[in-house]
N, C-alpha and C positions, 0 to 999 in steps of 0.2 A: 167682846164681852169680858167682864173682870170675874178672872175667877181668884176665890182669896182662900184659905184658910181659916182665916181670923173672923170676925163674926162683925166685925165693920171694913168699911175700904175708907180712904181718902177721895177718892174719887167724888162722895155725895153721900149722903144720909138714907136710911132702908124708909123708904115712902110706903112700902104695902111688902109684904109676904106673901110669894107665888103659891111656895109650897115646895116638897122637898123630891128634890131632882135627885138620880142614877144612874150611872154606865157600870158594864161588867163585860169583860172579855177575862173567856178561856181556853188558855192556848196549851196545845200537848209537849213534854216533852220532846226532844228531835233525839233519835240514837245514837246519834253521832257527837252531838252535844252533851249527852251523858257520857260516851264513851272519853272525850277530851277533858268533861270536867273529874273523873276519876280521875286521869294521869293529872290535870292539873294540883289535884288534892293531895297527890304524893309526891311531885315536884314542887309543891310549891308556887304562887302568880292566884291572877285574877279568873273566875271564870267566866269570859267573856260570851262564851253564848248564853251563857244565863243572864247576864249582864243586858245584852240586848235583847231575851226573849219578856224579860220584867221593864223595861222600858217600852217596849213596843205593847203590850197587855196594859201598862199604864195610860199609854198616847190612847189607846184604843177607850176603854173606861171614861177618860176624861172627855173624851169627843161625845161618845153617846149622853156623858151627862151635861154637854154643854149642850147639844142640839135639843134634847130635852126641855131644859130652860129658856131655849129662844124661840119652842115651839110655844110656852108658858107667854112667852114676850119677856122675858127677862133680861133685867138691864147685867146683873150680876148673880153670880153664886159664891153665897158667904160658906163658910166656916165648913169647908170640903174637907171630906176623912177622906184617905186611900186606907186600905184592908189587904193585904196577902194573905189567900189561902191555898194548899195544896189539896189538891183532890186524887178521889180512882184509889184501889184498894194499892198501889204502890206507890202511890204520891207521884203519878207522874205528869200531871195536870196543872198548872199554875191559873188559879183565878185572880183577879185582879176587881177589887169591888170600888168605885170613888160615889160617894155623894155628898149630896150640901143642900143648900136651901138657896130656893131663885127667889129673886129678888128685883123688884122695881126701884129706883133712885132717885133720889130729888135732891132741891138745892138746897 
C-alpha cells in the first residue's frame, strides 16, 4: 500500500475516495528515559530514548491507519498528517496521531 503525504502519487490517478483513515498510539514515559534525558540535557547529545519512543508511537499510528484503509480495500492513503501530542497532567504520555484519506487508483 502507498502511503503519501501529498495528495496525489505517481503510482495512478485517485479513481474513488474511501474515506478518511486513522491510527493513534500512546506510549508512557519509561523513568529511566526521563531520568537519561535530563542528564542528557545538561551534557549535552541526542535523547535517544525519546528518539526511539516517537519512532516506535509513529511505526505503531501508521500501521493502525494503514490496516484501516485496507480494511476499506484501499489501494493508497494520500495526503497523511502525523500530529505529536503530550498528554496526563505531567506530560508524561506521548500520543502519536497519523491520518489521510484511502483511496482506490486507476490508470
Amino acid at each position: 500500500m502507498i502511503i503519501a503525504t501529498t495528495p496525489e502519487v505517481a503510482e495512478g490517478r485517485v479513481s474513488r475516495t474511501l474515506g478518511v483513515v486513522s491510527g493513534e498510539a500512546i506510549i508512557g514515559a519509561h523513568i529511566f528515559r526521563d531520568l537519561f534525558a535530563g542528564i542528557t540535557n545538561i551534557i549535552g547529545g541526542r535523547a535517544g530514548g525519546y528518539e526511539r519512543a516517537l519512532r516506535e508511537a509513529r511505526d505503531i499510528a501508521l500501521k493502525e491507519m494503514q490496516d484501516e484503509a485496507s480494511r476499506l480495500g484501499a489501494d493508497a492513503v494520500i495526503g497523511v498528517d502525523l500530529d505529536y501530542e503530550t498528554l496526563g497532567p505531567d506530560g508524561s504520555m506521548l500520543m502519536v496521531t497519523a491520518a489521510g484519506t484511502a483511496v482506490k487508483l486507476g490508470a
